[in-house]
Structures are given as structure tokens and as C-alpha cells.
ZAVEX-35738 format. One record per residue (C-alpha): residue in three letters; chain; x, y, z. Coordinates in Angstrom, 1 decimal. Example, Ala and Ser with C-alpha at 12.3 -4.5 7.8 and 13.67 -1.06 7.14 Angstrom:
+------+-------+--------+--------+--------+
: resn : chain :     xx :     yy :     zz :
+------+-------+--------+--------+--------+
:  ALA :     A :   12.3 :   -4.5 :    7.8 :
:  SER :     A :   13.7 :   -1.1 :    7.1 :
+------+-------+--------+--------+--------+
***
This chain:
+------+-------+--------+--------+--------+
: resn : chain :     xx :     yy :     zz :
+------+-------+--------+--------+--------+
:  UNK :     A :  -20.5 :    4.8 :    4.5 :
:  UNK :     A :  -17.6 :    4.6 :    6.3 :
:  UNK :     A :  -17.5 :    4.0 :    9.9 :
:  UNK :     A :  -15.9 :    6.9 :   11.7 :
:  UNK :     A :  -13.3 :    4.7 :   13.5 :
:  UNK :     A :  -11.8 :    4.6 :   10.2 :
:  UNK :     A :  -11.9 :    7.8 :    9.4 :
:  UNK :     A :   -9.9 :    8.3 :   12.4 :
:  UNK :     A :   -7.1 :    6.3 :   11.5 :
:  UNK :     A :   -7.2 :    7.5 :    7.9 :
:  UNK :     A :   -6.9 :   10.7 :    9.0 :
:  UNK :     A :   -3.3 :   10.2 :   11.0 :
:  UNK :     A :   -1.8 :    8.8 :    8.1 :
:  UNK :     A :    1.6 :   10.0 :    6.9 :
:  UNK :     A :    2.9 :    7.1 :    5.0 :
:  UNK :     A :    1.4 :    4.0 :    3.1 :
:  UNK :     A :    2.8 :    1.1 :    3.3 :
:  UNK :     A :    2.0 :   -1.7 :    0.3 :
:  UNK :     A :    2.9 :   -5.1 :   -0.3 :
:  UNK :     A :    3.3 :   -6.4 :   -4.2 :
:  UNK :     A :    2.5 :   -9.4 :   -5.1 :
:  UNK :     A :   -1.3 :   -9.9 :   -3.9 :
:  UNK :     A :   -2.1 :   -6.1 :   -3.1 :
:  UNK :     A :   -0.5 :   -4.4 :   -6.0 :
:  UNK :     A :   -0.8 :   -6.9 :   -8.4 :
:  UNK :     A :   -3.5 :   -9.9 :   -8.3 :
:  UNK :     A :   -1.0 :  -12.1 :   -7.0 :
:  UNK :     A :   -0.4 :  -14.2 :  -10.3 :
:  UNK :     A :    3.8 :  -14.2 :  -11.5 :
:  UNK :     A :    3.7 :  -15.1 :  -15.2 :
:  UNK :     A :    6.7 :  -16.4 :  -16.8 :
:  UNK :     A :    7.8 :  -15.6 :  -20.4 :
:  UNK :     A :    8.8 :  -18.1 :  -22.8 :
:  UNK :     A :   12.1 :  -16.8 :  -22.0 :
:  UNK :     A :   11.8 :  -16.8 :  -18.3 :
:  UNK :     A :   11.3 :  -13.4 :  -18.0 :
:  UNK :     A :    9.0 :  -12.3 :  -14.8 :
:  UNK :     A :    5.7 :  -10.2 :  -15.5 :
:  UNK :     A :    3.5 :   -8.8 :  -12.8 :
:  UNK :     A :    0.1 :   -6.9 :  -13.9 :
:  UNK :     A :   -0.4 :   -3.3 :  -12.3 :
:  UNK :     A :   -3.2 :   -1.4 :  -12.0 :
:  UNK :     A :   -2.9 :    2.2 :  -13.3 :
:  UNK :     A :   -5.7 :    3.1 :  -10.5 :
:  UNK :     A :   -3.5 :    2.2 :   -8.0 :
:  UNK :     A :   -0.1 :    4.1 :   -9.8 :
:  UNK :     A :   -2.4 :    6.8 :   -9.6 :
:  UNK :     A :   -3.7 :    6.7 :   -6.0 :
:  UNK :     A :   -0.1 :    6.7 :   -4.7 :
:  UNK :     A :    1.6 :    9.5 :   -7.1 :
:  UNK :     A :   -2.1 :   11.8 :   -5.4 :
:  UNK :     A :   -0.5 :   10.4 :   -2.0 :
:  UNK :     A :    3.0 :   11.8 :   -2.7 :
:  UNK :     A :    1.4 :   15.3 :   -4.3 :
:  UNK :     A :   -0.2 :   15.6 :   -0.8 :
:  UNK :     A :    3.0 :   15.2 :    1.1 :
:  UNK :     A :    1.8 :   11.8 :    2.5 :
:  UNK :     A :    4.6 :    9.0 :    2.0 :
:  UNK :     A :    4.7 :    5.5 :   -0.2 :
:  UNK :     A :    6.7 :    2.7 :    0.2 :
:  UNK :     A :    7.0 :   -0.9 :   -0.8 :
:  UNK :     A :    7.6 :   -4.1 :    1.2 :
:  UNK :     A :    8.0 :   -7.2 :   -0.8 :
:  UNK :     A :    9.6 :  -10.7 :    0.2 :
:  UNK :     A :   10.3 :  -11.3 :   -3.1 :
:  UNK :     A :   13.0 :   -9.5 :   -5.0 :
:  UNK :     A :   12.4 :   -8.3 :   -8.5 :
:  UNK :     A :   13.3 :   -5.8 :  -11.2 :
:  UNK :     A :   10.0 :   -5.2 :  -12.2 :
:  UNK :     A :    8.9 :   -4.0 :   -8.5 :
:  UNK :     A :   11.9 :   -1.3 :   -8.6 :
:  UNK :     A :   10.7 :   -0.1 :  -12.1 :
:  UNK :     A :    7.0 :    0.1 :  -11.0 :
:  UNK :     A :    8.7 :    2.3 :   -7.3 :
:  UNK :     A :   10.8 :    4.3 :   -9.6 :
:  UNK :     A :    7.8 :    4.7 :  -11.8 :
:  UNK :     A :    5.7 :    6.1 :   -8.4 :
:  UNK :     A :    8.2 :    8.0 :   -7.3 :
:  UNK :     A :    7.8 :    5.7 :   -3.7 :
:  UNK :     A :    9.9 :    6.7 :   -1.3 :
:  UNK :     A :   11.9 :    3.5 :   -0.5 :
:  UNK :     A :   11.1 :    0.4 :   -2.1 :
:  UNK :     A :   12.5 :   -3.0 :    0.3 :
:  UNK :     A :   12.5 :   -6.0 :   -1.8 :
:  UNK :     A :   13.7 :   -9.2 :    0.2 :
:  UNK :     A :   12.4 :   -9.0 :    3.2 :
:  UNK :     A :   10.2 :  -12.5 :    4.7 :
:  UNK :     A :   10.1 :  -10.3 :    8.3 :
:  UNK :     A :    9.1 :   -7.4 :    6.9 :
:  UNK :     A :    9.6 :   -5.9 :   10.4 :
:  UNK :     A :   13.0 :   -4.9 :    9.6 :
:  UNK :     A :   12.3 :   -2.9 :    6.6 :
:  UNK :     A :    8.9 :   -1.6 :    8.6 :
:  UNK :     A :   11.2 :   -0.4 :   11.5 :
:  UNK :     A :   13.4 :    0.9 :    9.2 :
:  UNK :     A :   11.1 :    3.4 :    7.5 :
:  UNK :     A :   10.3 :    4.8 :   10.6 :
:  UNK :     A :   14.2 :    5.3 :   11.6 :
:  UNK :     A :   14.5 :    6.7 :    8.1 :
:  UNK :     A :   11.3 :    8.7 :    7.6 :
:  UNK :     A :   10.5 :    9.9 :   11.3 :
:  UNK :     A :    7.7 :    8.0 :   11.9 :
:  UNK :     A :    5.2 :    6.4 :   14.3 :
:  UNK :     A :    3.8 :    3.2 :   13.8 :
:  UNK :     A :   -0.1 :    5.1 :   14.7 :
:  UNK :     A :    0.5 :    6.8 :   10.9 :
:  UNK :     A :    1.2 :    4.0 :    9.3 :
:  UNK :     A :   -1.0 :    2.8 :    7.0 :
:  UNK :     A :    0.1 :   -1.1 :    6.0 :
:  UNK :     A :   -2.1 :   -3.2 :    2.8 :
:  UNK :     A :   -0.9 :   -6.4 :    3.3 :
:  UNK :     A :   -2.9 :   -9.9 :    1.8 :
:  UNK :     A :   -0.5 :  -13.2 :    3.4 :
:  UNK :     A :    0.7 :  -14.6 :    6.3 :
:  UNK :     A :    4.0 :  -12.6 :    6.3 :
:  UNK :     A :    2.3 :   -9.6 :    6.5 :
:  UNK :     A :    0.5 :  -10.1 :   10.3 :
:  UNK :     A :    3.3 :   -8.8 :   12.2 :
:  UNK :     A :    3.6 :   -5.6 :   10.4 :
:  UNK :     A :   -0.2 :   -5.2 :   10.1 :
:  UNK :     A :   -0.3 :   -5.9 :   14.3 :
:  UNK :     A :    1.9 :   -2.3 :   14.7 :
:  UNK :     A :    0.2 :   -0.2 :   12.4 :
:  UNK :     A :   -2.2 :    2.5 :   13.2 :
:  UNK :     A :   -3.9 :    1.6 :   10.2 :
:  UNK :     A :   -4.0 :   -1.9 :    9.2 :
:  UNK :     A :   -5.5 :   -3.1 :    5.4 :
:  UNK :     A :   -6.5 :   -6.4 :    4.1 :
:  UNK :     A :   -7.3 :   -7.0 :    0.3 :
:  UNK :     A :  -10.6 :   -9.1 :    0.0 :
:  UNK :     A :   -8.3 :  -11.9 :   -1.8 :
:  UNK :     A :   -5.8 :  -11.9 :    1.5 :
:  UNK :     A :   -6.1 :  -15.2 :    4.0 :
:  UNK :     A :   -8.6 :  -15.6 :    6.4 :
:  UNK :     A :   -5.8 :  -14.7 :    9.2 :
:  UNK :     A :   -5.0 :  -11.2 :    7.4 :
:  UNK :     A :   -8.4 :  -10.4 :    6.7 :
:  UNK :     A :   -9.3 :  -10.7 :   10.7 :
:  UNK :     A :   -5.6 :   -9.2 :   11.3 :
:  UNK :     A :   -7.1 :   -5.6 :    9.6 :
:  UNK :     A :   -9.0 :   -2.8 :   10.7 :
:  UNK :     A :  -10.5 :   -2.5 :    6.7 :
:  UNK :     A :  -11.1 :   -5.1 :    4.5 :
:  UNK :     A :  -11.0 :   -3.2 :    0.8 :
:  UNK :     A :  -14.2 :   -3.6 :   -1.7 :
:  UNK :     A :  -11.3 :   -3.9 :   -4.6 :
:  UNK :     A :   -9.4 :   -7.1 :   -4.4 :
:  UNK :     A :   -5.6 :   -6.6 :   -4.6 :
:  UNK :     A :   -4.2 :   -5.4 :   -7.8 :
:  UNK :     A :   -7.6 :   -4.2 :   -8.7 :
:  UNK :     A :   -8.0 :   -1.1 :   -7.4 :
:  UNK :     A :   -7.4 :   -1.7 :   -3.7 :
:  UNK :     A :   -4.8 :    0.4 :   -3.1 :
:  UNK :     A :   -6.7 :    3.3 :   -5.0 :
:  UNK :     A :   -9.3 :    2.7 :   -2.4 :
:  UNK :     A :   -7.3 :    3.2 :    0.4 :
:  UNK :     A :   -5.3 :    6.2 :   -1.3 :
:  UNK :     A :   -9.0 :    8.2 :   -1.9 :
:  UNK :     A :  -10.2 :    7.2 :    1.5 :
:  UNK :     A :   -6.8 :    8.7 :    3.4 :
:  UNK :     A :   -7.0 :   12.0 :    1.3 :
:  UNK :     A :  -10.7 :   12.5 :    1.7 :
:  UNK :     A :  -10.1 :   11.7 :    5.6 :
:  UNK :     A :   -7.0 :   14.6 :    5.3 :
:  UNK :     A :   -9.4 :   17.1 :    3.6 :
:  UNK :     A :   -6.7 :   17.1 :    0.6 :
:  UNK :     A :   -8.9 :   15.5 :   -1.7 :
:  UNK :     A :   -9.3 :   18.5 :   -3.7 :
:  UNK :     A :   -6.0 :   20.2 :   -3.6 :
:  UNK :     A :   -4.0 :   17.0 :   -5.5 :
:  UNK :     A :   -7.4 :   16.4 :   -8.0 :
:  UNK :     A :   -8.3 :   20.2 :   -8.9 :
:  UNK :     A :   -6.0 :   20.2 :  -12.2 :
:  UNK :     A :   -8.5 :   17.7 :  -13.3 :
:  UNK :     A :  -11.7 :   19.6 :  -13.1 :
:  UNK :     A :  -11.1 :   22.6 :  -14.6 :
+------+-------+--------+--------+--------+
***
């Protein structure tokens, strides 16, 4: 069950923020033979955020590291605004609020690593992945069941649109 306090937060939400590495994907970067960079993605979470965007809620991505793959994967979600480069991810964070009209109380922010505290301190919603430091993990209102790049962020997309009541308008086509 979860505790209503969360509820509450979930249900303010208009915009998810994620990290990559360590909340999208397991936190692993493999290298080709051919030094190619592969991440692993779980089509859960792909899913979770395109129900987000049918539901008018936004998603965005944060990442310190900058990589080709993370703009096919935002492309591929249809995210709103994908900032790659960023170690103070407060300036892409206070960005997206300039850009998208928010306040930090409906933010929702999944981050896993140190970087990540700051951003997690001014959110109305703050998320930790069950893999995320010690310091992250006590940083967050939620600590997800799924670790990152195992269904985490699905978890946190299905708990905000249950909290909305939208549940059911963005999953219908798939019970009839």
C-alpha cells in the first residue's frame, strides 16, 4: 500500500524528470569491439513515459554524460527535452521550469548518484532507485521496488497516473 503522503506528491506531478545511466538503464556502459557505446533499456520504462506524455504529464532527461544513444532513446519517447552534459544538473533542472512553466512542487526527479542530491533536494517529488547510494536513497521521498533500468521508472509512471485518476484514460485501448 502506498502511504498517502505519496500519493500526495504523485498526484501534483506535471513533469518527470529521469536520469540515464543507473535509473534508465542498470548503470552498466558496454563497449563494442569497435568502441561503440551500448546502454540496455527497459521497454517497461519506454512504455511508462510515452502513458505519461498521452496524459499530458511531461518527460525529460538529465544525464552528465553525453551520448547518442540517450538522444535516440528521447526521440524514441517522444521526451520533451533531453539535457545531456550537465554534472550540476541544476541548470538544466532550472531550465525546464523557465522552459516548461513549472514549479519545482510538480516535479517528479528519479535520480540513483551523488550528482543527483541537489536536484532531488527541490523537487516536490523526489525518487531513488533501490541500486542508488546510500546518500540518494535517504535524499528521496520513495525508494522504488524495481531497481534502475528494471522497471523503476514504470513504477513511478503507474503510481503518478493512478494518483492523477488517468490510469484508465491512457490504458483503455488495451482492454477492449
Amino acid at each position: 500500500m502506498i502511504p498517502l503522503e505519496i500519493l500526495e506528491k504523485a498526484k501534483l506531478v506535471k513533469a518527470l524528470i529521469v536520469d540515464i545511466d543507473g535509473v534508465m538503464t542498470d548503470g552498466r556502459i558496454v563497449y563494442s569491439g569497435y568502441g561503440e557505446e551500448l546502454k540496455f533499456f527497459d521497454v517497461q520504462d519506454g512504455l511508462g513515459m510515452t502513458l505519461l506524455n498521452r496524459a499530458g504529464i511531461k518527460t525529460i532527461i538529465i544525464t552528465a554524460k553525453k551520448s547518442k544513444i540517450v538522444k535516440h532513446r528521447a526521440r524514441d519517447l517522444k521526451v520533451a527535452k533531453a539535457y545531456q552534459g550537465f554534472i550540476d544538473k541544476t541548470i538544466p533542472f532550472n531550465d525546464a521550469l523557465k522552459t516548461f512553466g513549472l514549479k519545482p512542487e510538480e516535479i517528479c526527479f528519479v535520480g540513483d548518484d551523488l550528482i543527483d542530491i541537489p536536484v532531488l533536494k527541490r523537487v516536490g517529488f523526489a525518487v531513488a532507485v533501490p541500486n542508488a547510494v546510500e546518500e540518494v536513497r535517504s535524499s528521496a521521498h520513495l525508494v522504488t521496488s524495481n531497481k534502475g533500468g528494471r522497471g523503476a521508472v514504470r513504477e513511478i509512471c503507474d503510481l503518478i497516473l493512478k494518483a492523477q485518476n488517468k490510469w484508465d484514460l491512457v490504458t483503455s485501448k488495451y482492454f477492449q
